[in-house]
N, C-alpha and C positions, 0 to 999 in steps of 0.2 A: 154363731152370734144370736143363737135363736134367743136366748135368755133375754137378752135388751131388748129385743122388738117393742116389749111392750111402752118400756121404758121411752124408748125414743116417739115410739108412735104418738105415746101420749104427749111429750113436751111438742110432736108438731103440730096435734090438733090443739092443746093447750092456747100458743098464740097464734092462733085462729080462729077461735071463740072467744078470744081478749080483743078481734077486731085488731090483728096487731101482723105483721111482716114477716112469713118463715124465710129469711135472708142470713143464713151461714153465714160466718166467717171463713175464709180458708186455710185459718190458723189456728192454734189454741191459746190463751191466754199463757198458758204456761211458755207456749216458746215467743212468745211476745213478750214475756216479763221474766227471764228464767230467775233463777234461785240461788242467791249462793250460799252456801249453808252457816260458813263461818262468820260472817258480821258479825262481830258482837264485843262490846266493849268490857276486856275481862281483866282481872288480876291473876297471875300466875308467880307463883312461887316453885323455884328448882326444887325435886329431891337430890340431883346429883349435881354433881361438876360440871358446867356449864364452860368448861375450856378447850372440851374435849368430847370427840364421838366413840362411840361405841359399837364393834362387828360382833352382828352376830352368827354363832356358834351352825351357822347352816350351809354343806358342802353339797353343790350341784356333782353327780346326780344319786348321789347317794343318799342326800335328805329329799329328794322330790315324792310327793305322794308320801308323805310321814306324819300330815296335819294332824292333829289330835282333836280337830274342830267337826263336831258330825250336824250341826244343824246349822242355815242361814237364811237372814230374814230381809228382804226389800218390801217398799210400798211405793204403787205410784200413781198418779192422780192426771184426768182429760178434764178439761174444761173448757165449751167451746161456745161462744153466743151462738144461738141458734133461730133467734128471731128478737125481733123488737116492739114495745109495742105501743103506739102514740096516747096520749090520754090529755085531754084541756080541762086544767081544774080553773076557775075563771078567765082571765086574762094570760093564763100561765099555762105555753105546750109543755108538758112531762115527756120524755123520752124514756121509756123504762127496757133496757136492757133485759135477755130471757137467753139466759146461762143452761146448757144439758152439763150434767156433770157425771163421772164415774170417777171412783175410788177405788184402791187395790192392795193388799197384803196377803203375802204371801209367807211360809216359812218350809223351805226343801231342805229336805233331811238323808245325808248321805249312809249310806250301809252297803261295804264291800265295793269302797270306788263310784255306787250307784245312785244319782239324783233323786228322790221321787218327794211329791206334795205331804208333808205331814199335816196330818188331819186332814181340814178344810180352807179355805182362802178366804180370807173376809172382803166383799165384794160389795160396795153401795153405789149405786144410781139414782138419778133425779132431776130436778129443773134448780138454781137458783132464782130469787125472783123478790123486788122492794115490795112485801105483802102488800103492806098497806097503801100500795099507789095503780095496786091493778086495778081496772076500772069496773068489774064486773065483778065482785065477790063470791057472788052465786056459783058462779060458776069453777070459778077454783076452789069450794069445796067441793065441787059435784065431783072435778079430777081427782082430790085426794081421795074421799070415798074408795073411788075405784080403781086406788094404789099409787100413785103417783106421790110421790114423793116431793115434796115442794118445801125448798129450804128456804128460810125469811135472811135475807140483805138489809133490812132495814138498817138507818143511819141511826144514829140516838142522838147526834151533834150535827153541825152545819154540813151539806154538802147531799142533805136528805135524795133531795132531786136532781143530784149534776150526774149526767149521764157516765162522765171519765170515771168518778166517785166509786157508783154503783158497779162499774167494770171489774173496777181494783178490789173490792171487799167480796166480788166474786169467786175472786183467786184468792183470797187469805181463807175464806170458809172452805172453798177445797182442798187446801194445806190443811187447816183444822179435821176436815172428815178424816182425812189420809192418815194423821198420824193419830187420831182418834183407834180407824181402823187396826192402825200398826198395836197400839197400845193392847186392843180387846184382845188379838193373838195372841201377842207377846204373854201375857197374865195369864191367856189360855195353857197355854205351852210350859209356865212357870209352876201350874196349878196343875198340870199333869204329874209333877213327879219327876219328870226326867231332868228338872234342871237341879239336881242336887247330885247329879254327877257330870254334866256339859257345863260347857257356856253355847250360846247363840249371839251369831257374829250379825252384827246389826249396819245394813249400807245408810250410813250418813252415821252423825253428830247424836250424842244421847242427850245432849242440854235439851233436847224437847218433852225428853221422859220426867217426869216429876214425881213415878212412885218406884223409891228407891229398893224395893222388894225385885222388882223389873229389872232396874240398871246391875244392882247386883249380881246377876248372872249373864251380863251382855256383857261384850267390844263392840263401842261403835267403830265404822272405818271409813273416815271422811276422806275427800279425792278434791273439793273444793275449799281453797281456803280466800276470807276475806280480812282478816289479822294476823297480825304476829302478835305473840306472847313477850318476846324479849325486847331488848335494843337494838337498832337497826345491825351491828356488827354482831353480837351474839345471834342472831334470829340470819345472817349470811353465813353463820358456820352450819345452820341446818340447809340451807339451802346449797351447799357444797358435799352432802353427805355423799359416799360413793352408794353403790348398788351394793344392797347386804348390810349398811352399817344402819341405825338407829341413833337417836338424839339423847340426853339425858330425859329421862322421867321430870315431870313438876304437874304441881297441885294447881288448879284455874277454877272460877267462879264468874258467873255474868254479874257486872257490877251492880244492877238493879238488887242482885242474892246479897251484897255487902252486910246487912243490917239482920238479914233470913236468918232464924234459928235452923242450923244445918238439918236436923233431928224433922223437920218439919217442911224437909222437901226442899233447904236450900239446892241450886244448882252446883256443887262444886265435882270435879271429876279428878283425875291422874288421867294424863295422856303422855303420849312420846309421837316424835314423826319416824318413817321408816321408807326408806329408799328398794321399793323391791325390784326395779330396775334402769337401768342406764343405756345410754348410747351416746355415739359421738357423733360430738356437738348438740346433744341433744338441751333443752330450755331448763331452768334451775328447779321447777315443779314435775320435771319428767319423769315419773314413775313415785312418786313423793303423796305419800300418804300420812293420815294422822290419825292415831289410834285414843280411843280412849275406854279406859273402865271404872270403874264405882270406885266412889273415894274413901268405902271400907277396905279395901286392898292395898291403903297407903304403905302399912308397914311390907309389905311384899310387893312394891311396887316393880324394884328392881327384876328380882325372880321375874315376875309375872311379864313385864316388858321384854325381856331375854327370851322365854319360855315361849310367851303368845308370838312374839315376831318370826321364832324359825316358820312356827305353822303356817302364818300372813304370807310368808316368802315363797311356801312350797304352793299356798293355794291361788301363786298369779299364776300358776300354769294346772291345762293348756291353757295357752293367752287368749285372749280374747279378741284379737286384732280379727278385723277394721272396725268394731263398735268405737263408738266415740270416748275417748279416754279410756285407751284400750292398755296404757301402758301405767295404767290404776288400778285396773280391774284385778278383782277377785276370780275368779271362774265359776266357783258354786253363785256370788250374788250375780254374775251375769247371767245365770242360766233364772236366778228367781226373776230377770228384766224379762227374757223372754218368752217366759211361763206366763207372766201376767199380759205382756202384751199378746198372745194366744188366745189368752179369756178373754181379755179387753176390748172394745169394740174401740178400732181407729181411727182416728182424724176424719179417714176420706169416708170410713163407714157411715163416723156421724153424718156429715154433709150428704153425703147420697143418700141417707134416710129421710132427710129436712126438704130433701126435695121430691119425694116420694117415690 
């Protein structure tokens, strides 16, 4: 973890020249507030039959290890208060929150069965912090000066100074760096050349991507859902899929995209869900995935859904049990989870750095 010392050292000395409290949290914001990827209020339109599921064409153990997917892409993001720091603007205490943050993306590229980093990892560290309400100015440019990374929280609307406020825009800027992060790889990777014969299997939802040159050669492959696309009876026939079968393909858009000239970054994708495994009694999301790719693949949407799902199938194994949502997991993006938390300095690291 040599790489962050400098990083952490600084946000401890940081609020302690602000006159302010190195007092950790023992948590991270991220598991104080988790994330569920799918929220989002959309329209979907079927390309198929919506009466009926669909098996695909993949026989254990003769299809296992057959994937035709050679590259996959996770990000992930720590964001921890690390101190607080009091400030009296007249009559008025400020409590100003002091966020360490790390960011992470990742993209391992398989060759001959074998995992390894392509390229390099995009990696960012630093402090969150309400600029304009730290009370020493001076001094926080003397920190950036000498590398420290200091990202501005400021409010633009009410709530400038409530300490909850300043928490919560903590954690949306870490979401913002993260898929920032994911985005510069992704384009890197796209801009290599090699994606005009792969695709890159991308962990989560691509409605974050907005340059469709990118989506274009991704699957996203979501494991958390907070909508259904259909009607509560049609949207229960997917949640009854067996292990091996997939849903009909349909077209979705976040309704804010309603009005979006598609050509110019509307959000519209092709998805399908896909059951890559089962058990008895097991809960109606158990093994229940949603896949999605670029909405120029409409007319081959079918193909592509058929084609792409034997791979998704062959690459739940090995499984990845006891991780959490193990009976989701890919095996390549499990292995990009624990590549990054390798490089990543963790929870307890942060806190035992805050305390010197």
């Amino acid at each position: 973890m040599g790489r962050y010392q400098d990083g952490l050292r600084g946000a401890r000395e940081f609020v302690a020249a602000q006159g302010g409290h190195v007092a950790p949290l023992s948590i991270s914001e991220e598991e104080l507030n988790p994330d569920v990827q799918d929220d989002l209020s959309v329209h979907a339109y079927a390309l198929e039959d919506t009466a009926r599921t669909y098996s695909v064409d993949y026989k254990y153990p003769d299809d296992a290890g057959t994937s035709e997917f050679r590259f996959f892409e996770d990000g992930r993001q720590r964001t921890i208060q690390v101190g607080h720091i009091p400030a009296q603007y007249g009559d008025n205490l400020v409590i100003i929150p002091v966020h360490y943050f790390v960011v992470g993306a990742v993209i391992l590229q398989r060759d001959n069965r074998k995992l390894n980093v392509w390229n390099e990892p995009e990696i960012i560290q630093g402090i969150f912090v309400s600029r304009s309400l730290v009370p020493n100015q001076t001094e926080l440019e003397n920190f950036e000066r000498q590398g420290l990374r200091v990202i501005d929280t400021e409010a633009t609307t009410a709530g400038r100074s409530d300490y909850y406020d300043m928490r919560r825009r903590a954690l949306r800027e870490a979401k913002k760096l993260r898929l920032g992060a994911e985005q510069t790889l992704i384009t890197r990777w796209r801009e290599s050349g090699i994606a005009k014969e792969s695709f890159l299997v991308v962990d989560g939802t691509l409605m974050n991507m907005r340059d469709e040159r990118n989506v274009d050669r991704c699957i996203g492959v979501s494991k958390s859902f907070g909508s259904r696309y259909f009607d509560v009876s049609t949207h229960n026939r997917i949640l009854t899929l067996q292990e091996g079968e997939r849903s009909w393909t349909f077209r979705f858009h976040d309704a804010e995209d309603e009005q979006d000239d598609l050509r110019k970054g509307g959000r519209e994708r092709i998805s399908w869900y896909l059951r890559l495994r089962s058990r008895v009694n097991g809960e109606p999301e158990f093994g229940l995935i949603r896949a999605e790719i670029s909405k120029r693949h409409a007319d081959q949407a079918q193909e592509y859904a058929e084609r792409f799902s034997k791979s998704l199938i062959s690459d739940r194994l090995p499984t990845s049990y006891p991780a959490p949502r193990w009976d989701k997991h890919l095996y390549p993006i499990r292995q990009c989870e624990k590549y990054l938390s390798s490089v990543m300095p963790s929870s307890a690291t942060i806190i035992a750095s805050m305390r010197g």
